[in-house]
C-alpha positions as YAML, in Angstrom:
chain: A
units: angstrom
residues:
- id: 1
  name: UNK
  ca: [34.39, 138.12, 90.96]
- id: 2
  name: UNK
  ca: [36.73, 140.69, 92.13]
- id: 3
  name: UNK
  ca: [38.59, 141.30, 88.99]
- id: 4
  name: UNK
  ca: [35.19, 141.86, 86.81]
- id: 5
  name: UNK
  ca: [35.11, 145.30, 85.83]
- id: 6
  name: UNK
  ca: [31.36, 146.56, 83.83]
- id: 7
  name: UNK
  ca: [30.77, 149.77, 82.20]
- id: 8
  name: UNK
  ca: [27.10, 150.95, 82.68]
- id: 9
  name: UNK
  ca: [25.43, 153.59, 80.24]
- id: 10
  name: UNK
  ca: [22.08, 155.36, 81.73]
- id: 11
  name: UNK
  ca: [20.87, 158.68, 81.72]
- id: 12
  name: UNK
  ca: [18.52, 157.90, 84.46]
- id: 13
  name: UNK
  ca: [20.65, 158.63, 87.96]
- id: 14
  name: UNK
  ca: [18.21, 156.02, 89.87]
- id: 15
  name: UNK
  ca: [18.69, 153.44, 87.07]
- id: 16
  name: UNK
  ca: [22.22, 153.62, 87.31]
- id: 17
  name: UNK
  ca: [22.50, 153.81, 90.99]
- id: 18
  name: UNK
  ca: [20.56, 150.06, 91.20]
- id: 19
  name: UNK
  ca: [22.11, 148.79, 88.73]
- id: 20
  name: UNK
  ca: [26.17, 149.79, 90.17]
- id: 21
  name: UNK
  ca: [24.68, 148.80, 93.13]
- id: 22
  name: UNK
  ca: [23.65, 145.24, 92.27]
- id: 23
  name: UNK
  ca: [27.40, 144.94, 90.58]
- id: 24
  name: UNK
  ca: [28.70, 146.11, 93.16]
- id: 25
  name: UNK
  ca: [27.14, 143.49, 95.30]
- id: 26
  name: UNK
  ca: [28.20, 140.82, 93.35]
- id: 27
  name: UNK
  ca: [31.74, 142.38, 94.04]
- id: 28
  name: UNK
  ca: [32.55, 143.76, 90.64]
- id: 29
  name: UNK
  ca: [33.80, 147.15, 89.77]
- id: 30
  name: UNK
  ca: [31.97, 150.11, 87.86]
- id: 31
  name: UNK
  ca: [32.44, 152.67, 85.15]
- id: 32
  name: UNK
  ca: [29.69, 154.91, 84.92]
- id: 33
  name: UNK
  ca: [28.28, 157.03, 82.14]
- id: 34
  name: UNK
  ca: [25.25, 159.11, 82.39]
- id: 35
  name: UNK
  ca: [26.09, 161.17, 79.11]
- id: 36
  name: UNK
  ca: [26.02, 158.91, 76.08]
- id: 37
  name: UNK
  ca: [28.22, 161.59, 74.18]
- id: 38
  name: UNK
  ca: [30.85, 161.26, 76.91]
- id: 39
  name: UNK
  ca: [31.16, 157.60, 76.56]
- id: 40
  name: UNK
  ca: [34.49, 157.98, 74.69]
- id: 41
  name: UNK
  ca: [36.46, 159.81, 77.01]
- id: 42
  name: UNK
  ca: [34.62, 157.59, 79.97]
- id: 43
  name: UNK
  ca: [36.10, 154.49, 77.83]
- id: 44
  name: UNK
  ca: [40.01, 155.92, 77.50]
- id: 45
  name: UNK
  ca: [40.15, 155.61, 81.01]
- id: 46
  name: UNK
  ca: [39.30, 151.98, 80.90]
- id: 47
  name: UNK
  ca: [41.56, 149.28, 80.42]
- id: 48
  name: UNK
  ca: [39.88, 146.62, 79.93]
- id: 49
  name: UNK
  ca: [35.75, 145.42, 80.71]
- id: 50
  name: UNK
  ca: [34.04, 142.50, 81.23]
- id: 51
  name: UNK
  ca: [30.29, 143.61, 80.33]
- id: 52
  name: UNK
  ca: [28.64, 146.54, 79.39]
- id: 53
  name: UNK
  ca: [24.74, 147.40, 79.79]
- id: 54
  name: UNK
  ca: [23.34, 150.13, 77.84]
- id: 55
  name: UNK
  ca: [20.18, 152.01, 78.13]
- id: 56
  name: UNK
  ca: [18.28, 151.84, 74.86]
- id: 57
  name: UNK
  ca: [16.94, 155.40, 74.74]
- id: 58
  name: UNK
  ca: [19.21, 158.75, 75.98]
- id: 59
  name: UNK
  ca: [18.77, 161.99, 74.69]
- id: 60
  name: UNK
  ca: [21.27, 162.85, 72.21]
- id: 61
  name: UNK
  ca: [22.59, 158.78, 71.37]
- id: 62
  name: UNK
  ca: [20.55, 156.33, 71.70]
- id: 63
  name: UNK
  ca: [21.83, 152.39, 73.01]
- id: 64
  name: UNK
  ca: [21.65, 151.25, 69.15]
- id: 65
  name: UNK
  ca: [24.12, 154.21, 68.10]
- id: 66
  name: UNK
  ca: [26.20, 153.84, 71.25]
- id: 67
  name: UNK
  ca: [26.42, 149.13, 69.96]
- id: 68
  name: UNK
  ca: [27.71, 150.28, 66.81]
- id: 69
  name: UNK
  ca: [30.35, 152.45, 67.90]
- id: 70
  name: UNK
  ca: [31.48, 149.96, 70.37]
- id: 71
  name: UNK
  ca: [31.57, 146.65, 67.44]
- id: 72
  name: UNK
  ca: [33.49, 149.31, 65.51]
- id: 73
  name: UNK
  ca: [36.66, 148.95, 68.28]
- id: 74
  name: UNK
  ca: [38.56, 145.96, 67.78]
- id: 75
  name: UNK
  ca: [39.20, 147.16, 72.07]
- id: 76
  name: UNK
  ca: [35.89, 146.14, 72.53]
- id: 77
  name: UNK
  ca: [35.35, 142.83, 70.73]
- id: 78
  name: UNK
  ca: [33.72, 139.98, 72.52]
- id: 79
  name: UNK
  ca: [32.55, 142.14, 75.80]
- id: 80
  name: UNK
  ca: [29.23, 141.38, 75.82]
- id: 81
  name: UNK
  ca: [27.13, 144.32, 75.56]
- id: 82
  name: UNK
  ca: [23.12, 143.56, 77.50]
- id: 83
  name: UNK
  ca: [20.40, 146.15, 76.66]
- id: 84
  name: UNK
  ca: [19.19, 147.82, 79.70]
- id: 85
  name: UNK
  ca: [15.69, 149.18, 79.11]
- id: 86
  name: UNK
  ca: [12.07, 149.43, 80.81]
- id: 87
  name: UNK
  ca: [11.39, 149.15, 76.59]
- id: 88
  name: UNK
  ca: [10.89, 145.53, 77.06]
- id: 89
  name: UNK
  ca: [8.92, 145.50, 73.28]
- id: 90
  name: UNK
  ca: [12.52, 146.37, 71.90]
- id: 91
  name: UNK
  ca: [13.53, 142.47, 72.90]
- id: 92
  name: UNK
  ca: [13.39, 141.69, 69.33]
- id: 93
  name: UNK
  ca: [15.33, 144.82, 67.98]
- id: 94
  name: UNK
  ca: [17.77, 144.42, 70.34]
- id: 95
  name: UNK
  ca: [18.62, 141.03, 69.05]
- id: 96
  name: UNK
  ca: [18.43, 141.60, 65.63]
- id: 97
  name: UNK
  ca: [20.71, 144.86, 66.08]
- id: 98
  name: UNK
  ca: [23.42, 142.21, 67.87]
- id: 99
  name: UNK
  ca: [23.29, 142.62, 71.38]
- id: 100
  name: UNK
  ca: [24.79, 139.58, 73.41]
- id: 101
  name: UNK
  ca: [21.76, 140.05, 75.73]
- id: 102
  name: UNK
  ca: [18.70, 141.85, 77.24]
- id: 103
  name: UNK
  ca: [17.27, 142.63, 80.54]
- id: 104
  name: UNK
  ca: [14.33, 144.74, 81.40]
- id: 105
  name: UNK
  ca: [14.00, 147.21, 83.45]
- id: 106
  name: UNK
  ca: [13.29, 146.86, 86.90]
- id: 107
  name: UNK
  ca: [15.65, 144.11, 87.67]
- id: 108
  name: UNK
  ca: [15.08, 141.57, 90.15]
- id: 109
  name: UNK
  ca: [17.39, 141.90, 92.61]
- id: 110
  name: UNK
  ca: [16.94, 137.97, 93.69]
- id: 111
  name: UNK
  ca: [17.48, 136.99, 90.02]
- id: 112
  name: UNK
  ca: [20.17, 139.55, 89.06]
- id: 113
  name: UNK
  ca: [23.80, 137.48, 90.16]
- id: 114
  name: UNK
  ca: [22.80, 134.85, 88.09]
- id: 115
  name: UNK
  ca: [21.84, 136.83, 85.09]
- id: 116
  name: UNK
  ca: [25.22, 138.00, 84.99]
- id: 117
  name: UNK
  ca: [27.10, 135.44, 86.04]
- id: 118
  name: UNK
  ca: [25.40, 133.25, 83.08]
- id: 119
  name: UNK
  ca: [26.60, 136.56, 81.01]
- id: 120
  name: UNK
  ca: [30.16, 136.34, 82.22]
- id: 121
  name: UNK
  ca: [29.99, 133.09, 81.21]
- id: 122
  name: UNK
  ca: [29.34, 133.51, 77.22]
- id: 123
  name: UNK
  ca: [25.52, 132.67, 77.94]
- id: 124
  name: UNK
  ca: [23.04, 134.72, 75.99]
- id: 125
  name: UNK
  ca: [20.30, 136.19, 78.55]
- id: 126
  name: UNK
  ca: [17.03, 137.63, 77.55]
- id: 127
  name: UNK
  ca: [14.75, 138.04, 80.19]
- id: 128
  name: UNK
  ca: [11.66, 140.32, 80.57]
- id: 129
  name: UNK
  ca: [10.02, 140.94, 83.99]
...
């Protein structure tokens, strides 16, 4: 999986970490964004990305905001984008509002490589803990 490449939206530091961690673990590089209004110069620097998780609520832009900006660039079309959230009761938002997919927040470690490889693979994942 060394040529997967994911971008990862969270203005939680610890969230983040775990998650770029996990990636990383499953051998795929990482684009980090804390700062949901600094997502566009974040996303000039990337060529090209395999999957992108998004936090659902950031000060300033929330995850909703940030999936309509990113179905707006043709760059972006058919990366799947997975809500990232601890707001597990926004499962059914998130969906409607045309997310590929949805994990809550913690992860499972022991579960998490095949969550995403069933992502990489055009599978729609939406798991709760």
């Amino acid at each position: 999986m060394t040529s997967v490449h994911a971008l990862i939206l969270d203005d939680n530091p610890n969230n983040l970490g775990i998650l770029a961690e996990l990636l990383t673990l499953e051998g795929a590089s990482v684009t980090t964004v804390q700062n949901p209004l600094k997502l566009g110069p974040a996303l000039a620097s990337v060529e090209h990305l395999d999957v992108i998780f998004l936090d659902l609520e950031m000060p300033g832009m929330d995850g909703y905001e940030v999936l309509e900006q990113l179905k707006a660039n043709p760059q972006w079309e058919g990366v799947p984008v997975v809500a990232y959230t601890v707001h597990v009761s926004e499962i059914n938002v998130a969906r409607q509002l045309g997310f590929h997919s949805f994990l809550g927040k913690p992860l499972d470690a022991d579960l998490f490589p095949e969550q995403l490889a069933r992502i990489l693979q055009g599978e729609r994942v939406w798991e709760i803990p």
